[in-house]
N, C-alpha and C positions, 0 to 999 in steps of 0.2 A: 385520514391517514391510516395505512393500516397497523397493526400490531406492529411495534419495530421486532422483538423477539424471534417475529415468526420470517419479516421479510429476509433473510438472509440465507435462511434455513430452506424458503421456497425457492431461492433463486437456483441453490445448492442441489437442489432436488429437482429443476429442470435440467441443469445443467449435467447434473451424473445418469438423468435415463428415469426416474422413476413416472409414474401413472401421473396423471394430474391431479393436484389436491393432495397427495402422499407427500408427507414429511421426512425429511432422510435420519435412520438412525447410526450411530456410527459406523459401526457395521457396514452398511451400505457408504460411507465416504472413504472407508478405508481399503474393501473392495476398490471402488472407481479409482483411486489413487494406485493400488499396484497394479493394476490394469495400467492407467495410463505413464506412471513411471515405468514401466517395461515398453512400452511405446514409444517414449521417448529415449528410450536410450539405445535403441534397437536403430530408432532413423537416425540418433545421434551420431551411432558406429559407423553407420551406411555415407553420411551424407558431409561428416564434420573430417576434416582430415586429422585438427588439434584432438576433437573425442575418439577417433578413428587410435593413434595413439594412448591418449590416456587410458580408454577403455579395452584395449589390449586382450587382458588380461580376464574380461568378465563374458562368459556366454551367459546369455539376459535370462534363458530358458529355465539352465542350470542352478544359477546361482541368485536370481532373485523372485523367490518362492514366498518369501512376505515382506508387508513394508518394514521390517528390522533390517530387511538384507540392504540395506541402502545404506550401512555401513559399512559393505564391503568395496565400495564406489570411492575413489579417491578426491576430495575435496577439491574445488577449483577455487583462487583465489583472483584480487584484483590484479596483482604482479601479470598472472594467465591474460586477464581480458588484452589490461593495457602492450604485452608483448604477443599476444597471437590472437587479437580481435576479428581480424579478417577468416582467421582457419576455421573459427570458432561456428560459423554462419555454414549454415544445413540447407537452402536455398541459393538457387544463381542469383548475383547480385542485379540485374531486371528485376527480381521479386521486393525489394526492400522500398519500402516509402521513404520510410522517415531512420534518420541515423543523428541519434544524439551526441553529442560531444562533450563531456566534460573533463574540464582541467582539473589536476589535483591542484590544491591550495599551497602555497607555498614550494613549490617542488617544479622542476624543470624537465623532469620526467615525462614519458609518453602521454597523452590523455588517453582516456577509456572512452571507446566508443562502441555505442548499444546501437543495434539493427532491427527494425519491425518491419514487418511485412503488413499489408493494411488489414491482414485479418487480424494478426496481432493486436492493433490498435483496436481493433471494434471488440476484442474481447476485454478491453480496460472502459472503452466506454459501456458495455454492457455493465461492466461492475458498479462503474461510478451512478449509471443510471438505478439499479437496485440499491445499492448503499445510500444512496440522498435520499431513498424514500423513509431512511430512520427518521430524518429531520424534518422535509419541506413535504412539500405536496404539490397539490394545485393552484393555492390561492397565494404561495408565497414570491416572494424577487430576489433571489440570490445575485449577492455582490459578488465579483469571483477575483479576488485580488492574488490572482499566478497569472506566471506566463501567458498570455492569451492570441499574442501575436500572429504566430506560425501556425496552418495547418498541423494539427496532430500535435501539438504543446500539450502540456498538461490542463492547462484551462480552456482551451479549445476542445479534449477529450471530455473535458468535464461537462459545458457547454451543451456539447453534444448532449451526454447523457440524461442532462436534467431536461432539455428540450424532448426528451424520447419519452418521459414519465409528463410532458403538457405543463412545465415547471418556469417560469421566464427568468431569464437572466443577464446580470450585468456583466460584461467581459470586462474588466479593468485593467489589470494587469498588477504586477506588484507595486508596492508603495518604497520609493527611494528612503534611506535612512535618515531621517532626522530634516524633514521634508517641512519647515512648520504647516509652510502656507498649503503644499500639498494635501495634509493632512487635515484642513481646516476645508479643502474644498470636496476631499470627501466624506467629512459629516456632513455639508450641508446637503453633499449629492442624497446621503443615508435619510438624510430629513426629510428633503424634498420629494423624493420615489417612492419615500415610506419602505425602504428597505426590509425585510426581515429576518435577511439572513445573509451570513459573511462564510466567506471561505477561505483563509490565507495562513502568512505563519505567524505562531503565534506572539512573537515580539513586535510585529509591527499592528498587531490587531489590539495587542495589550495598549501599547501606545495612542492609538486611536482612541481606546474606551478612556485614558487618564487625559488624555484631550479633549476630548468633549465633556467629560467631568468637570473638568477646569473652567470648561465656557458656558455650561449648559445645554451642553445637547445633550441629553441621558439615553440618546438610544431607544427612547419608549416603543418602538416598530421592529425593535431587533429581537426576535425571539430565539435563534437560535445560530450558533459560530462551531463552524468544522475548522478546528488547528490542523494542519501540518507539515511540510518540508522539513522540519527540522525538530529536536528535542525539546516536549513541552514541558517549562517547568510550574513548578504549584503557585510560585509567585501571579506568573502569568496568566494561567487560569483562573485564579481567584481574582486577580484587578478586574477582568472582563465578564466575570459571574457577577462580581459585586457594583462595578459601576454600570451594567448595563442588564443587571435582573435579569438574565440568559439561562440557557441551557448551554451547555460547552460539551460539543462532542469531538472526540479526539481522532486521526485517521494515520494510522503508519505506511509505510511503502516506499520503496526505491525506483530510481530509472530502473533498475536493472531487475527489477519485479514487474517491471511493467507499465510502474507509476501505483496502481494500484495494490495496495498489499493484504491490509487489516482496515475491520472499521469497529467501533465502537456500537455498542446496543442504546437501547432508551433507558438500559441500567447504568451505565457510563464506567463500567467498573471492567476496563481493562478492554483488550479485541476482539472479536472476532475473524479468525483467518480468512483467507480468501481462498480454502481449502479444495473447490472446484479447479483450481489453476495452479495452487502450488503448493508442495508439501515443506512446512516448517521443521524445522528442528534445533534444539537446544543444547550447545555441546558444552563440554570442559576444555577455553582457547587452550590449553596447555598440552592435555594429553589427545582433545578431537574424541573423547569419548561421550555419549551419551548422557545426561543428565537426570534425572529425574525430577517428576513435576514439582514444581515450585523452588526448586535450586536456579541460584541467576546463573548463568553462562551465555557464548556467544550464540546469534541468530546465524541459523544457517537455511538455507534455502534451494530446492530444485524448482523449476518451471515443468509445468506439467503438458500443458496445451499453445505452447508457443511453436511457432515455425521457422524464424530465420534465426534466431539466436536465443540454443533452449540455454538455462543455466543449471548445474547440476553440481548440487551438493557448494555451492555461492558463502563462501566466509564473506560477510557483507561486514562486520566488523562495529557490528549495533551488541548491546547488552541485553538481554530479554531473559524472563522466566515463563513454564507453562502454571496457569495459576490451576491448584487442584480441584478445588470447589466448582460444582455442575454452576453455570450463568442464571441469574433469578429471572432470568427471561425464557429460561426453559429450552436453549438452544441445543441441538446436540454438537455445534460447532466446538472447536475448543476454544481456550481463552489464554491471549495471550497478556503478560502484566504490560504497563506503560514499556514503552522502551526507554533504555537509559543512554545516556550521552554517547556520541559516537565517537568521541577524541580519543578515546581508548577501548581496547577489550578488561575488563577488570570487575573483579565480585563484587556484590555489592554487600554492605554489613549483615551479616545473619544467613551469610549463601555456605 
């Protein structure tokens, strides 16, 4: 396997243009970012009739001269996807593969629906294909317990990707809640395949490791568990460290990122951006200003390299801080902290 430190940083570094074997230093990511955030917002104006509006106001030339100017760009929110989803698309609709649907949870309101184009998707499975190289390699079998159903799902994306690094893998699909017998037939699957590595979220992975606990299946083939769809907490990752003698690495991201957002190093201490494709940022929910590293505030998010539906300047409505200290893995990526619960925007204690 190679260096996890280094793979994300290479991938970073074919991805933004540099030589081969040449390591990207900030500098050079932050370059390729306002290059391609003025790309994007340029075909945005051109081709979006919702950005064609919103962006009004901004010539790309003029007024975004460095990545700070990307506060002079007006915020797009969920309210935007869910009432003008269709404007929002930079492509004729022939170009679009896959169109995700989701409903809000309790509410009778519109759904939000996301549009990829199939180059879209092949840039989440390129990610997903570099990112699993922190964890698996050649010789492992990942479980992949998401969606796997549908063409272009997220574990179909993922599928992909690990199949592109020579990686073999179990398409499952998620685990029903509170499933006993379900859960009982996939430790034996874990047992039987010799498993060694699990993909899914992390309460229903937790669950599995306090069930096989229970029975004695410890897991012994399971070296390492990628959490994520949803907010990891410490409970959970400790039951699955501790009943199954793992590595736990953690992976952030939204549909509306891509699926793919952040990934976690082999230091396990917080993310890695997915800074090739989209530029982060960390604001104050209240006033929309800028935060400085290591203050929690809202995640906010552009797409960089998307086609049929870029997002720009995205209140996704997650919690996140930039953590200040350089990564012990020597990335020059930045690092972003765990994210916190999505149920609200709010500080966390010491922000």
């Amino acid at each position: 396997m190679s260096m996890p430190g280094t793979v994300l940083d290479a991938w970073t570094a074919r991805k933004i243009g540099l030589p081969a074997g040449a390591l990207p230093r900030r500098e050079d990511i932050e370059r390729y970012q306002l290059a391609m955030l003025c790309r994007t917002l340029q075909a945005a104006k051109e081709h979006s009739p919702f950005y064609a509006r919103r962006l009004a106001g901004i010539d790309v030339l003029r007024d975004i001269a460095r990545l700070e100017d990307v506060r002079r760009i007006p915020f797009t929110t969920e309210s935007d996807l869910r009432d003008s989803g269709l404007s929002m698309l930079c492509v004729p609709q022939r170009d679009v593969s896959r169109i995700v649907t989701l409903q809000t949870s309790g509410s009778a309101g519109k759904p939000k629906r996301i549009y990829f184009t199939e180059a879209d998707q092949e840039l989440t499975v390129d990610f997903f294909h570099c990112g699993m190289r922190v964890m698996v390699d050649e010789s492992d079998l990942v479980l992949i317990l998401l969606p796997c159903e549908r063409p272009g799902s997220v574990g179909d994306l993922l599928r992909r990707g690990l199949a592109r690094g020579g990686t073999e893998s179990i398409p499952y699909g998620p685990l029903p809640r509170d499933d006993a017998s379900l859960d009982a037939a996939v430790l034996d699957l874990i047992r039987a395949r010799r498993v060694s590595a699990l993909v899914g979220g992390p309460a229903e992975i937790a669950r599995l490791a306090r069930g096989g606990a229970a029975n004695g299946v410890n897991g012994a083939s399971v070296r390492s568990v990628l959490l994520s769809t949803e907010y990891v907490s410490d409970e959970n990752r400790r039951t699955i460290e501790e009943c199954w003698d793992c590595k736990v690495f953690e992976h952030y991201g939204t549909t509306e990122s891509g699926l793919g957002g952040a990934m976690a190093c082999h230091v396990r201490e917080g993310y890695h951006p997915r800074e090739a494709d989209l530029l982060f940022e960390i604001i104050d929910p209240e006033s929309g200003r800028p935060l400085p590293d290591g203050a929690w505030g809202e995640v906010v998010f552009t797409t960089l390299t998307r086609r049929a539906m870029p997002f720009i300047r995205y209140r996704i409505g997650d919690v996140g801080r930039w953590l200040p200290a350089p990564c012990g893995c020597g990335s020059a990526l930045k690092r972003l902290d765990r994210i916190g619960d999505r149920a609200a925007v709010k500080k966390r204690p010491g922000a």
